[in-house]
C-alpha positions as CSV (number, residue, x, y, z in Angstrom):
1,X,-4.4,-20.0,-75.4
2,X,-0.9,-21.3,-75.5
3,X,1.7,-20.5,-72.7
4,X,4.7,-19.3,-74.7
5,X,7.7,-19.1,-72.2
6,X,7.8,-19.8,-68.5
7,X,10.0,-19.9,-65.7
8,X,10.6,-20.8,-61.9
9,X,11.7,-17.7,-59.9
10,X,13.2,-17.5,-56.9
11,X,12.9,-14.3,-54.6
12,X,16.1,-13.4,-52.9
13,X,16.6,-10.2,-50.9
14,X,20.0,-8.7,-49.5
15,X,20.2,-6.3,-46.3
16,X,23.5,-4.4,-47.3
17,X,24.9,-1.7,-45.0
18,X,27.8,0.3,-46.5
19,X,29.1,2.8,-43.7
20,X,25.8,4.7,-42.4
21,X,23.2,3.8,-46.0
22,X,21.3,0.4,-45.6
23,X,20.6,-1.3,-49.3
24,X,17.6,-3.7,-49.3
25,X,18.5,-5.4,-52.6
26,X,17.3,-8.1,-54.9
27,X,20.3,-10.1,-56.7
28,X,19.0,-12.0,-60.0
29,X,18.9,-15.8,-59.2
30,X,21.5,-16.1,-61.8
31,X,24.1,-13.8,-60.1
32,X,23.4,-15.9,-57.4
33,X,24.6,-19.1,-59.2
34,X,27.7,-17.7,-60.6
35,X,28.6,-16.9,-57.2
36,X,28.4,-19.7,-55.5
37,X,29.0,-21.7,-58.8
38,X,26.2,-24.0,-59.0
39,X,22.2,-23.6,-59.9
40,X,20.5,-22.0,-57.3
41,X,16.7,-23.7,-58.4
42,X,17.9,-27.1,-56.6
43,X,17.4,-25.1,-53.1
44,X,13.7,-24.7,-54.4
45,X,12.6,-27.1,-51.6
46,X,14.8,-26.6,-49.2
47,X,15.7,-22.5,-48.7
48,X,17.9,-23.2,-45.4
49,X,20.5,-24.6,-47.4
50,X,20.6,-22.0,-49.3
51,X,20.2,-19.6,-46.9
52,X,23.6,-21.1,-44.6
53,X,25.2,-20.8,-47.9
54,X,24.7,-16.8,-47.8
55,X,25.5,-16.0,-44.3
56,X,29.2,-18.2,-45.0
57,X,29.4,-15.5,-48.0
58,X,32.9,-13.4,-46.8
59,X,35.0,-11.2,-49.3
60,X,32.3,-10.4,-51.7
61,X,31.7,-6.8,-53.6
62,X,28.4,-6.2,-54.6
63,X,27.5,-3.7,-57.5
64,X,24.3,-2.4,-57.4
65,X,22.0,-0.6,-60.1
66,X,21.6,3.1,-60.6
67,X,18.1,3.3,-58.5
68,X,19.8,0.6,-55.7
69,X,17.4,-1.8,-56.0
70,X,19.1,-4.5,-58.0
71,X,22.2,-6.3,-57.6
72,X,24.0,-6.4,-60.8
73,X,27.2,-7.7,-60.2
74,X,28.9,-9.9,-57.6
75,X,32.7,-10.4,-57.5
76,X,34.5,-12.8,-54.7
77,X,37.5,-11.6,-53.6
78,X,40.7,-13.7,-52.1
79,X,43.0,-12.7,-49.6
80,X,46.3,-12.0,-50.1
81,X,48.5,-12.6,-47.0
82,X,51.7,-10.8,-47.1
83,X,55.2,-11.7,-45.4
């Protein structure tokens, strides 16, 4: 039998806490990318890279799916400083 499409996965996990309601999410790895704007699957051997690169995250919304188990949606915000 003939695989017919395969891929690398990697797991990631989000603790969110929005007032009192904690989230334990899962973003797809390609939300991930566009966020940080490069591909996510050359952390594969090294996760603490990766890792630093989330906890330096700051000024990010987060849309989550009906049931609150999926990240759907990520969105970096910029501060605007007034006079």
């Amino acid at each position: 039998m003939l695989l017919k499409n395969c891929f690398i996965g990697i797991n990631i996990n989000f603790h969110l806490q929005k007032e009192d309601q904690h989230f334990s999410v899962t973003p797809f790895p390609k939300i991930v990318g566009n966020i940080l704007q490069e591909d996510i699957s050359q952390y594969k051997d090294n996760i603490d890279d990766l890792a630093e690169k989330f906890l330096l995250l700051e000024n990010v919304d987060f849309q989550l799916s009906p049931h609150n188990k999926l990240i759907i949606r990520m969105k970096t915000h910029t501060t605007s400083q007034k006079k």
